[in-house]
C-alpha positions in Angstrom: -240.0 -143.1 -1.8 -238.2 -146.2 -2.5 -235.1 -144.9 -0.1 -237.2 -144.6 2.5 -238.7 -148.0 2.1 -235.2 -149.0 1.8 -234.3 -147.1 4.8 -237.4 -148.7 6.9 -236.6 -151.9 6.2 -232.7 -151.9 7.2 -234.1 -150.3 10.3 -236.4 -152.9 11.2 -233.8 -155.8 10.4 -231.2 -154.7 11.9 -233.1 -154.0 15.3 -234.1 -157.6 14.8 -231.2 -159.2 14.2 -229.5 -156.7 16.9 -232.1 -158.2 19.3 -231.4 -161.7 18.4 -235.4 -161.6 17.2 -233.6 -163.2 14.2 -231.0 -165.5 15.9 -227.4 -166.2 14.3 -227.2 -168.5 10.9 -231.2 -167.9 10.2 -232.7 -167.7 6.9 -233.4 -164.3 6.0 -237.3 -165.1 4.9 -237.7 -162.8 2.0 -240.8 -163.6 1.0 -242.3 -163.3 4.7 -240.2 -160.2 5.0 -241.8 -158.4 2.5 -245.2 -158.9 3.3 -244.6 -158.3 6.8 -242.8 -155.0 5.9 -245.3 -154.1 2.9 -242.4 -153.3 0.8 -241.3 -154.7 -2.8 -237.9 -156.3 -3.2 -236.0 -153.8 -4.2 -236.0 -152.2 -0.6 -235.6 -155.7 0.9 -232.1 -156.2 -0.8 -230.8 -152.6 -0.6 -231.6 -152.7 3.1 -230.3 -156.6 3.3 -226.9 -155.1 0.9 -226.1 -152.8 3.7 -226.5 -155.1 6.8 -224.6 -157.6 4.5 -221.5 -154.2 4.4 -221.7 -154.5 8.6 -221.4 -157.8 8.8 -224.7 -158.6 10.1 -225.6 -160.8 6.9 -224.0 -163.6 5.3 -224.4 -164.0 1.1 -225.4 -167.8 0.4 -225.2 -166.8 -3.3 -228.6 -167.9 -5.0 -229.9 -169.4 -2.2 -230.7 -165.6 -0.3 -229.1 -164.2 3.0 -228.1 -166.2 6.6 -228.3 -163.8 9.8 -224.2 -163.8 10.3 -223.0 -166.6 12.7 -221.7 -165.1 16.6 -219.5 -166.9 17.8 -218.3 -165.4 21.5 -214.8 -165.0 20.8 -215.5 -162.6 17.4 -218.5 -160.7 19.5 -216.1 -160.0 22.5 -213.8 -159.1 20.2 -216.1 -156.4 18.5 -216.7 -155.6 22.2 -213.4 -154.7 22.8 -212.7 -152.5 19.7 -215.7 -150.3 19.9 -215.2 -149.9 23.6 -211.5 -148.2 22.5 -212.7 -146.4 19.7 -215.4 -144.8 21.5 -213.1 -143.6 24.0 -211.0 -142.1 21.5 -213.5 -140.7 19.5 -214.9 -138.8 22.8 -211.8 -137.8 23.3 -211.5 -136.0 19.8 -214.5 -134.8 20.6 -213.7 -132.9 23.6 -210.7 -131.3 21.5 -212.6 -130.8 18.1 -216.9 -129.8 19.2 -218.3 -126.7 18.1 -221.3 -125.0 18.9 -223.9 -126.7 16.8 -222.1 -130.1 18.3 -223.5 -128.4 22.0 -226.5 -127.3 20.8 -227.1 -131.1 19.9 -225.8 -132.4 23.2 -228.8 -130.3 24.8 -231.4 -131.0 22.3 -230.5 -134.7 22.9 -230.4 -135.0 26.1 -233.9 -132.5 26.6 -235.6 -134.6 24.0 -234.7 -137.7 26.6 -235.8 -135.8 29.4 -239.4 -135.4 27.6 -239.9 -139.2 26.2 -238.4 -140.8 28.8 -241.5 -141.6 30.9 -243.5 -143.0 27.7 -240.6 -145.6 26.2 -239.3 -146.9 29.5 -240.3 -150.2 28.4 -239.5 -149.4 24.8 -236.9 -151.5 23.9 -236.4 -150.4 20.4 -236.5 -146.6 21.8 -233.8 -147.4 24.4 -231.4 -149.2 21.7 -232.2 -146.0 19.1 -231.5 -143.1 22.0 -228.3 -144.7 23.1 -227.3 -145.0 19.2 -228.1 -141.5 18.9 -225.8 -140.5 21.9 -222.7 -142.1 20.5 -223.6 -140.9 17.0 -223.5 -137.4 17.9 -220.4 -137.9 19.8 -218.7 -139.7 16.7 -219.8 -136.6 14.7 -218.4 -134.0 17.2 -215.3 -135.9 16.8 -215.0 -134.3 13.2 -214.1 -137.7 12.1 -216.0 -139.1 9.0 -214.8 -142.7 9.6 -216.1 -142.3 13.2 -219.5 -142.6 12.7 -219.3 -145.1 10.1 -217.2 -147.9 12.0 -219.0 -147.4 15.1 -222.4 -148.0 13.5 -221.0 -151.5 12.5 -219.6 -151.7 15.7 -222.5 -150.6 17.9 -224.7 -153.7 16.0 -222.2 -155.9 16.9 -221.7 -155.0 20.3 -225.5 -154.8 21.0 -226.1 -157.8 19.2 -223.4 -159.9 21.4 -225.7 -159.4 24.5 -229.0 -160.3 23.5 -226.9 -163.3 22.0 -225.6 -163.8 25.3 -228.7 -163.1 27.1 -227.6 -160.8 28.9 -229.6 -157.9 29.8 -229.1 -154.2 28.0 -229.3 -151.5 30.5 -231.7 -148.8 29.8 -231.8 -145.0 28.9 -232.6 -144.1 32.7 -229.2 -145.2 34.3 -227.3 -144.1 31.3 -228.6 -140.5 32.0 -225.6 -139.8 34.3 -223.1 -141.5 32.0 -224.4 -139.4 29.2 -224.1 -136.2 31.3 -220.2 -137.2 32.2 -219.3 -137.6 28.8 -221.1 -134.5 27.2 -219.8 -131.8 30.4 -216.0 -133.7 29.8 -216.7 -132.7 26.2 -218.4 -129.4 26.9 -215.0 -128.3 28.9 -212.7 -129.4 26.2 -211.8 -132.0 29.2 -210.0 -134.7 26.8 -208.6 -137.1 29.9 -212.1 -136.6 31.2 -214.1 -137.5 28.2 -212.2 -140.4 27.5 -212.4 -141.7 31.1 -216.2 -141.0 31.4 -216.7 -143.1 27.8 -215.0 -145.6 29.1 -217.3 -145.9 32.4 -220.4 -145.5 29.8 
C-alpha cells in the first residue's frame, strides 16, 4: 500500500512540476502536499527521493526540497540528447522487437483509438499516452538503460516547454508520427525508424 501511495505521489509531482504547475526554484510545500495528496510522509519523500534521482528536485538539506532551477541553455540541452537517443533507441528497436513488443504497439495504439474522443482536452492523458509510446519503444529496444534515461529525459524535455510556454502538441497529430515509427519498426526498417523518431 505504501508503494503505491509512493507511486501516486511521484506521479502527481512530477506531472506538476513537468507542467510548470510548480514553477523552477519553488518550495516543495510538504505539509500542503500531504494533505492535498492524503498521504503520510513517508510517500511524500520516497516519491520526492526519486524526482530528486531525475533531476527534477533540488536537496536544500534541512530546509526540504526546491523544484530544480531551468535555465534555457541546460533544458535545450536535455532537448537535444533525448531527441538523439530516441532516435537510436527506435532504431534498435526496429532491429531487436519481438512479438509481444508488436502486440504492444497495437494494443497502444487501439487503446488511443478508443479514449481519444474523451481526453482530448486532457492534458495529463496527452503527456501519459505520449510517455507510454516512447516507453514501449525504449523497451522494444531491449535496452535496460533505455527506458531509464529517457524517463529523466522525457521530464526534462516536457518540462522545458511549459517553462517556455510554449504549447505541447497533442495525442491527435501525433497519431501519424506514432504510426511512422511503429510500421519502420514493424518492418525491421532501422533507417526508417530512426528518421520517423526524428520527425516525431
Amino acid at each position: 500500500m505504501s508503494d503505491r501511495k509512493s507511486d501516486h505521489a511521484y506521479t502527481e509531482l512530477r506531472r506538476r512540476i513537468m507542467t510548470a504547475e510548480l514553477p523552477p526554484n519553488s518550495l516543495i510545500d510538504e505539509k500542503a502536499l500531504l494533505e492535498d495528496l492524503g498521504i503520510g510522509r513517508t510517500p511524500l519523500r520516497e516519491a520526492v527521493l526519486r524526482l530528486e534521482q531525475e533531476g527534477l528536485v533540488t536537496s536544500l538539506g534541512r530546509r526540504g526540497y526546491l523544484v530544480a532551477d531551468a535555465s534555457p541553455a541546460d533544458l535545450m540541452r536535455g532537448y537535444e540528447l533525448r531527441r538523439e537517443l530516441e532516435c537510436f533507441t527506435a532504431g534498435l528497436a526496429a532491429e531487436r522487437r519481438t512479438q509481444e513488443d508488436l502486440d504492444r504497439f497495437e494494443a497502444f495504439l487501439a487503446g488511443v483509438d478508443a479514449e481519444l474522443d474523451a481526453n482530448n482536452d486532457n492534458i495529463a492523458w496527452q503527456l501519459a499516452k505520449d510517455e507510454e509510446f516512447h516507453h514501449i519503444i525504449a523497451r522494444a529496444s531491449d535496452n535496460r538503460f533505455a527506458e531509464q534515461y529517457l524517463n529523466f529525459l522525457f521530464g526534462l524535455s516536457v518540462r522545458s516547454l511549459y517553462v517556455a510556454k510554449v504549447p505541447i502538441t497533442m495525442v491527435r497529430d501525433e497519431l501519424d508520427s506514432y504510426r511512422s515509427v511503429l510500421t519502420a519498426i514493424r518492418m525491421r526498417d532501422v533507417a526508417a525508424a530512426r528518421a520517423a523518431m526524428g520527425t516525431h
